[in-house]
C-alpha positions in Angstrom: -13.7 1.2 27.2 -11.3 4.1 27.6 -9.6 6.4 25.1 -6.0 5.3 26.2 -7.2 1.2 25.8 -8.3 2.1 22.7 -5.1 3.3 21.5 -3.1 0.6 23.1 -5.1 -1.5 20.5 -4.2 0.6 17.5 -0.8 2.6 18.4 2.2 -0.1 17.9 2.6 -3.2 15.6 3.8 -6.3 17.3 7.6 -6.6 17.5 9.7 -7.8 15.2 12.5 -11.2 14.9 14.6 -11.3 18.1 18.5 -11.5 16.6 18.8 -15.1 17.8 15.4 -15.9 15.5 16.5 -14.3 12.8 19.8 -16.0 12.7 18.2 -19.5 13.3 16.0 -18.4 10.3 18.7 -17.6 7.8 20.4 -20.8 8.4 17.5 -22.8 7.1 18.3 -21.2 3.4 20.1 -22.9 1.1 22.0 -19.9 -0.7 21.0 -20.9 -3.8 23.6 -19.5 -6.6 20.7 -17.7 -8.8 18.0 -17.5 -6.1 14.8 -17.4 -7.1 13.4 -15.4 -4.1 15.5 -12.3 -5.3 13.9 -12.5 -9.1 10.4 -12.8 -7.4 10.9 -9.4 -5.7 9.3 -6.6 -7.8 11.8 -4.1 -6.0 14.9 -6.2 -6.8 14.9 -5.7 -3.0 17.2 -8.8 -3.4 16.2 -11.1 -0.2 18.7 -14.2 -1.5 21.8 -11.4 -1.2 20.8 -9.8 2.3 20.0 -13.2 3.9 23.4 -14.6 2.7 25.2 -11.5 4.3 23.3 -12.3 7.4 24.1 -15.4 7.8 27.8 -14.4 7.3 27.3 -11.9 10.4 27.8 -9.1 8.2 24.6 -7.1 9.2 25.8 -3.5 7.8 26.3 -5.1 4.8 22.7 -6.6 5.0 21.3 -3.7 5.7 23.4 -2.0 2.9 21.7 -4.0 0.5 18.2 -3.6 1.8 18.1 -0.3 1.7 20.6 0.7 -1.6 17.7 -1.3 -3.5 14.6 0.0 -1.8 14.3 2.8 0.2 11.1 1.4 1.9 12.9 -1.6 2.7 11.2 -1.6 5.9 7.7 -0.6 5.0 7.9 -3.9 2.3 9.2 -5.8 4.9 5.9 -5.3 6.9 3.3 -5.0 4.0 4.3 -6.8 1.4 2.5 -10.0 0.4 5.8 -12.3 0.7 3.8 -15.2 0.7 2.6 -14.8 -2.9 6.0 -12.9 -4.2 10.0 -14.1 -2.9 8.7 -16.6 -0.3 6.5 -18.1 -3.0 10.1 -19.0 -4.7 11.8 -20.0 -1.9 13.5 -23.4 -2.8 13.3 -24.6 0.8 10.4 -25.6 0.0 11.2 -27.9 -2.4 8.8 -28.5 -4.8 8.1 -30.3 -7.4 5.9 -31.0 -10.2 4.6 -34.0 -7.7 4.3 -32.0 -4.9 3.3 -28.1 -6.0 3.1 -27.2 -2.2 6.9 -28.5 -1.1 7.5 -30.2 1.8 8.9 -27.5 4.0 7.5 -23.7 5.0 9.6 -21.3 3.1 12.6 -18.8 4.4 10.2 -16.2 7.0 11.9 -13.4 4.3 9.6 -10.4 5.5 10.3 -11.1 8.8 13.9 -11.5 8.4 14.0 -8.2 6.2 12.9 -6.3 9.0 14.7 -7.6 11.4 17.9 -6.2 9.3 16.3 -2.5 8.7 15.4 -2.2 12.5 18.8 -3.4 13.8 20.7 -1.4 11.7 19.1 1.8 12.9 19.5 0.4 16.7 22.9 0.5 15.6 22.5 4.1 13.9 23.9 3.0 10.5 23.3 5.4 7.7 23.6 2.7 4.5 23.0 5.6 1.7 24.8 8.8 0.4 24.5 10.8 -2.0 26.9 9.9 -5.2 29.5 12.7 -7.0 27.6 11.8 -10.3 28.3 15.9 -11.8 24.8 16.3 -12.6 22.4 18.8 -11.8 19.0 19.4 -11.8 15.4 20.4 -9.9 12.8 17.7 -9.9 9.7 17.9 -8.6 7.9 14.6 -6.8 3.8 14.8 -7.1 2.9 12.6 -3.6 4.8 11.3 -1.0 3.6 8.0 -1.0 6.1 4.5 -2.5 6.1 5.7 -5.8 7.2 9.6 -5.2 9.3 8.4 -2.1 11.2 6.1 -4.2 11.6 8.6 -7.1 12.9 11.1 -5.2 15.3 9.0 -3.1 17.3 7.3 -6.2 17.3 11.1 -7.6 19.0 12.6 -4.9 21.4 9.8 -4.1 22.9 10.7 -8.2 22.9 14.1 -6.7 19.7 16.2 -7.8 17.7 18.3 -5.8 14.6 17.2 -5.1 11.5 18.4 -3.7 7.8 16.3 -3.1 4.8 18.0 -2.9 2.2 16.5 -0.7 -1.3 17.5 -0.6 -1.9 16.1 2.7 -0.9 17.3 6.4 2.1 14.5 6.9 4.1 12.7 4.4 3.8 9.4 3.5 1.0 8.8 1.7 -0.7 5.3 1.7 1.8 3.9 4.2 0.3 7.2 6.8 -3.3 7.8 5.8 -4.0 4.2 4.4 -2.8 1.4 6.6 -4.2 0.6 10.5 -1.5 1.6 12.6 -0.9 -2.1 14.1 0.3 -3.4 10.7 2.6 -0.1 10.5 2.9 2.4 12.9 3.6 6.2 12.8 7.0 5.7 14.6 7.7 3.1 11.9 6.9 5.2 8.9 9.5 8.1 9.9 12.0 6.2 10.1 11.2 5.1 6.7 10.9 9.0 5.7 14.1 10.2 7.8 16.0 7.9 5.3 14.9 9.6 2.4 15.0 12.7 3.9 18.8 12.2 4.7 19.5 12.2 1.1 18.4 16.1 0.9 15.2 15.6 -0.5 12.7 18.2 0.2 9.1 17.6 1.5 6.5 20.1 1.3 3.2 19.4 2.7 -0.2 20.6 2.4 0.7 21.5 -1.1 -1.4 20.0 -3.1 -0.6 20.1 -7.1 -4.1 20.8 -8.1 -6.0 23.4 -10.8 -6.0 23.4 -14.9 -2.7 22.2 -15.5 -1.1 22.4 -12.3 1.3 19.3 -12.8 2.2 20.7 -16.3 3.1 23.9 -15.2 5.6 22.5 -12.7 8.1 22.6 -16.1 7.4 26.3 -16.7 8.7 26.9 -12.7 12.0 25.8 -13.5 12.3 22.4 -12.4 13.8 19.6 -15.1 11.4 16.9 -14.9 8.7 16.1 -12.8 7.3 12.8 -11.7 3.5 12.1 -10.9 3.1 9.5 -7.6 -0.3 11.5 -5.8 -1.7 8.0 -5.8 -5.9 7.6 -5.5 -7.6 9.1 -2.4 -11.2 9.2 -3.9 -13.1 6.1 -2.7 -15.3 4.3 -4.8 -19.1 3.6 -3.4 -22.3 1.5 -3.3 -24.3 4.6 -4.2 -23.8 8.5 -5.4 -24.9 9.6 -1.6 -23.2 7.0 0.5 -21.4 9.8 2.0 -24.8 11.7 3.1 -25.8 8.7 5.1 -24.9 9.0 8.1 -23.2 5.8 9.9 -22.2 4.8 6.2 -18.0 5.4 5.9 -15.3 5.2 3.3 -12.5 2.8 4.1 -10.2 6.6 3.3 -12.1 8.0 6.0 -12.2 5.6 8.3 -8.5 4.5 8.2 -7.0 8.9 8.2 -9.8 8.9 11.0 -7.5 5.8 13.1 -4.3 7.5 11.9 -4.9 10.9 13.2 -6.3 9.0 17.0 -10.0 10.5 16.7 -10.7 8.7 19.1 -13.3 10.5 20.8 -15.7 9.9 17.8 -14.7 6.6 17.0 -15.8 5.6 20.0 -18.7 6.7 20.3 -20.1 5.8 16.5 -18.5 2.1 17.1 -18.4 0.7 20.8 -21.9 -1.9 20.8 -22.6 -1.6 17.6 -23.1 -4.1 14.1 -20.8 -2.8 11.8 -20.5 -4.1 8.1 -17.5 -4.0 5.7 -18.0 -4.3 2.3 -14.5 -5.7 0.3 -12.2 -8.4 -0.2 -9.0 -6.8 -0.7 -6.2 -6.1 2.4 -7.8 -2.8 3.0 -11.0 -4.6 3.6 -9.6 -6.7 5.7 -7.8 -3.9 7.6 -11.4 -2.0 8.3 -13.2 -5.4 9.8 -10.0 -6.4 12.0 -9.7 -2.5 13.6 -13.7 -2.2 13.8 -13.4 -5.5 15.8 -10.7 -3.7 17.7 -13.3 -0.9 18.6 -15.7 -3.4 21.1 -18.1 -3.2 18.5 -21.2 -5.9 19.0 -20.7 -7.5 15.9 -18.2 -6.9 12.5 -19.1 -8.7 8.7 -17.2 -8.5 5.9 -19.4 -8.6 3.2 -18.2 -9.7 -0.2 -20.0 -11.1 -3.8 -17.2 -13.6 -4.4 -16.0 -16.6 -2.5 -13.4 -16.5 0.3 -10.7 -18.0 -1.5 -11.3 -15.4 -4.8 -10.6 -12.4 -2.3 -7.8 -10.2 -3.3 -6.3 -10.4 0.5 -3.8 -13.0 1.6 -4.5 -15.9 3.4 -2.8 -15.0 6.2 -4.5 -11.8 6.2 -7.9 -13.6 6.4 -7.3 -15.9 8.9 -6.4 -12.7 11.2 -9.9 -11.3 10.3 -11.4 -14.6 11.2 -9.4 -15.4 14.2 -10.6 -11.7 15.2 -14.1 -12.7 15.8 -15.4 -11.2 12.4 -18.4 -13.0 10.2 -17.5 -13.3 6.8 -20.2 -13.3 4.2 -19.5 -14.6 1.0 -21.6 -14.8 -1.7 -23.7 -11.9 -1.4 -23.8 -8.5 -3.3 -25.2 -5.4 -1.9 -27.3 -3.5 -3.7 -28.8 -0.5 -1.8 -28.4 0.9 1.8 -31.4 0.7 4.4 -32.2 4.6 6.3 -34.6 6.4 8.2 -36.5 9.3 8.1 -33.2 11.2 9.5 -31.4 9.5 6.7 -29.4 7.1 9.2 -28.4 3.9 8.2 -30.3 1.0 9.8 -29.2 -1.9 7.3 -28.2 -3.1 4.1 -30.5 -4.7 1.2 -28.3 -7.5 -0.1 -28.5 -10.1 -2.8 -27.3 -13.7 -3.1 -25.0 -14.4 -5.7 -23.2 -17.5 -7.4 -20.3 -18.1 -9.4 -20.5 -17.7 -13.0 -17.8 -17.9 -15.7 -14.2 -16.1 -15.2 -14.0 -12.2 -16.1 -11.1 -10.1 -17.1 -9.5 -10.7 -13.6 -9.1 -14.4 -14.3 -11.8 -14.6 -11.0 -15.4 -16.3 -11.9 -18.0 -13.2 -12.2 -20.4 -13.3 -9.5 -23.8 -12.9 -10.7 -26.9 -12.2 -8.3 -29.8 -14.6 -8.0 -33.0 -13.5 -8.8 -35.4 -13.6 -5.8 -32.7 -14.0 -3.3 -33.1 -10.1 -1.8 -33.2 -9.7 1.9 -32.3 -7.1 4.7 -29.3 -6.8 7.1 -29.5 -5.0 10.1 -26.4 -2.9 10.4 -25.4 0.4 12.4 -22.4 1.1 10.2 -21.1 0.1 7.1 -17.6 0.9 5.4 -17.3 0.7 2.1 -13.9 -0.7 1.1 -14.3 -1.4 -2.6 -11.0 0.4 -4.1 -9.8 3.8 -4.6 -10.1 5.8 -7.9 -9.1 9.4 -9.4 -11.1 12.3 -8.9 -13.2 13.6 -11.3 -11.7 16.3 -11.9 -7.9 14.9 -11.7 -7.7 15.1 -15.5 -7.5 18.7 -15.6 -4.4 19.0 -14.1 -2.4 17.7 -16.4 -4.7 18.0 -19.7 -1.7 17.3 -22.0 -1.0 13.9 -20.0 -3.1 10.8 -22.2 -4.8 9.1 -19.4 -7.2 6.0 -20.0 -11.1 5.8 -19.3 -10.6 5.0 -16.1 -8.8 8.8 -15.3 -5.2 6.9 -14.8 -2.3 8.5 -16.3 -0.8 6.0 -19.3 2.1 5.7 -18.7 5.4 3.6 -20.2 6.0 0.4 -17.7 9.9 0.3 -18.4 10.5 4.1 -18.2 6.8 6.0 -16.5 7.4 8.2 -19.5 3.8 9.8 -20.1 2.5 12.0 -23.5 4.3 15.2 -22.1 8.2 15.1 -22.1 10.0 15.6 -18.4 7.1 14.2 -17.1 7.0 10.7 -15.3 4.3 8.7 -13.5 4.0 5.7 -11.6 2.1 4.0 -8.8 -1.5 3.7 -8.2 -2.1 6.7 -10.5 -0.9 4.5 -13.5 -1.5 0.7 -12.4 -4.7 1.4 -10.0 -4.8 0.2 -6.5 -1.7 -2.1 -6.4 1.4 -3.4 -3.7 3.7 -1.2 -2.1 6.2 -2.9 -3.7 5.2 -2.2 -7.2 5.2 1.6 -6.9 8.8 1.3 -5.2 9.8 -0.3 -8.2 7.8 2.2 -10.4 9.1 4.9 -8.4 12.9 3.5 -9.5 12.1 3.0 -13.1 11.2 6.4 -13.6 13.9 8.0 -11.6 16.6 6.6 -13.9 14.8 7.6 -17.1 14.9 10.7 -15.7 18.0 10.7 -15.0 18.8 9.6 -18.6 16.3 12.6 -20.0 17.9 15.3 -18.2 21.3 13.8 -19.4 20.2 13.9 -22.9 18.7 17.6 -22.5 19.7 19.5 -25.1 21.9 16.9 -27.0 
């Protein structure tokens, strides 16, 4: 296998709704007055709204309200989890009490919401401006991931200036360095950044905010308020030294590894060989569907819970499996398998079955004694969530952050301990939707707003 085949693999999501489809699709909703799809959306991203205006014809308009309510319109559009949030709601499917399921598959709303966004740039409409609100004011944007990208775009369209600091080499943040291009592409991500950046705002990267009290002193430099969004790049892991072994990965590794098209030494590591993924979340499921993508010999997802407790969709599971990859349920690792040259030749795993439910709601999975045995595995990728770094504290001492190293943060305003400063995303909830920072990432920006209205008062 080539370089270029591989990259035809990873370098473009499929296309999108064809006008005619999208139409068709809109004309199956039933306009409902107070429509329960639009309350479902954690962005207020308002899907009853744009899908009325399409089906009106009045695609600007569509657009319009897209992209006045969420900035990443588009990037929702084509990661959010729809089928657990608006088209969950969706009274097409008419149920009931009786019937739980309905009767009839709901409005395709994520499909339909991008087909909006991407026709309206065909068209080259511009839906936002920046508004003659007479304020002024610097804010500084930690991260240009959902959170900070939302932030900084509701700022700047009242009219302040705004300017992100990313620590990474390109902006956006867990929609770049965190998602396998085929579910969202480079191409597709700056278009989502050239319509923040058309509001004025200012992105600076490889400018990290880090040392003792870095984020604090962001105040002392002059700028008004400053909101925290540098999400959680630290991965957790099986063991301290799962990064010494080699052939053992990070899910952050491995996915910045497919963004930035090292292909070379993907290649290389993957083509023939047994690969195991350890997870049961989306990005787990993005690591086992692009390893099967690399003619490896065989993929597993390995996870301690059963398939339908997993944290990814449905859909997104039935991709993995239609995909060719072996999912095993029901088995914790423990401990990784190496050589003499400390290269990983397997996994040392442990049976488990379902006890009583946890904090998550999920039953715990607890290991059966007795039940140990070793997998024979060339690679693994550990995919089991994201946290803070250690250290991460430190740069905003002042900032009350829980046990877990996330910031504490107020839910209605991302107010933190320290006044002007504002947090939301991951940083605050954990690993959680794109959708949820946006909205985050909006919250805070008009409490801001409000704070540096009330400055001095």
């Amino acid at each position: 296998m080539g370089i270029n085949d591989v990259k035809d693999r990873f370098k473009k999501m499929p296309p999108g709704m064809t006008m005619d489809q999208a139409i068709v699709e809109a004309e199956r909703c039933l306009l409902c007055h107070d429509a329960p799809c639009s309350k479902a959306c954690p962005a207020d991203t308002q899907p009853g709204e744009f899908i009325r205006k399409l089906r009106l014809r009045n695609l600007t308009g569509a657009m319009r309200t897209i992209k006045s309510n969420n900035i990443l319109g588009g990037a929702c559009a084509v990661l959010c989890p729809t089928a657990e949030l608006c088209e969950k709601e969706c009274s097409v499917r008419m149920a009931s009490d009786e019937n739980p399921d309905g009767n009839d598959r709901p409005i395709r709303i994520g499909d339909i919401q991008r087909f909006i966004v991407e026709h309206g740039r065909e068209m080259g409409f511009q839906p936002l401006s920046v508004e003659d609100t007479g304020v002024s004011g610097k804010i500084a944007v930690v991260g240009s991931g959902p959170s900070g990208l939302s932030c900084a775009a509701e700022l700047a369209k009242k009219g302040y200036k705004v300017t992100i600091f990313e620590a990474f080499a390109e902006p956006g943040g867990v929609l770049r360095y965190g998602v396998v291009p085929f579910r969202c592409d480079v191409d597709f991500v700056e278009k989502e950044l050239a319509d923040v950046r058309v509001l004025g705002v200012e992105i600076k990267c490889n400018s990290p905010v880090k040392g003792e009290a870095a984020a604090e002193d962001l105040l002392k430099q002059g700028y008004d308020a400053v909101f925290m969004g540098p999400g959680l790049w630290d991965a957790y892991a099986l063991k301290d030294a799962s990064s010494e072994i080699e052939g053992c990965f990070s899910s952050v590794d491995f996915l910045a590894a497919l963004r930035d098209e090292m292909f070379d030494g993907i290649i290389s590591q993957f083509s023939g060989k047994t690969v195991a993924v350890i997870g049961g979340g989306s990005v787990a499921m993005d690591c086992v569907e692009a390893s099967a993508r690399l003619d490896t010999k065989d993929v597993y997802l390995i996870y301690r819970r059963s398939f339908t407790q997993m944290l990814a969709e449905e859909g997104e599971r039935i991709d993995a499996l239609k995909s060719g990859v072996n999912f095993l349920i029901l088995h914790q690792p423990v401990d990784f398998l190496t050589n003499d040259k400390n290269q990983l030749t397997g996994l040392k795993l442990v049976r488990t079955r379902l006890g009583e439910p946890d904090d998550s709601g999920r039953r715990r999975p607890v290991m059966i004694e007795g039940t140990d045995w070793d997998m024979p595995v060339d690679i693994v990728i550990e995919a089991i969530g994201n946290r803070a770094p250690d250290e991460s504290a430190e740069w905003y001492p002042n900032i009350k952050v829980d046990e877990r190293r996330l910031i504490i943060a107020d839910p209605e305003t991302g107010a933190t301990s320290v006044p002007g400063i504002f947090a939301g995303g991951d940083i605050v909830r954990g690993p959680a939707l794109v959708v949820e920072a946006v909205q985050d990432g909006k919250k805070a920006a008009n409490s801001i707003d409000e704070f540096i209205r009330n400055k001095g008062k």
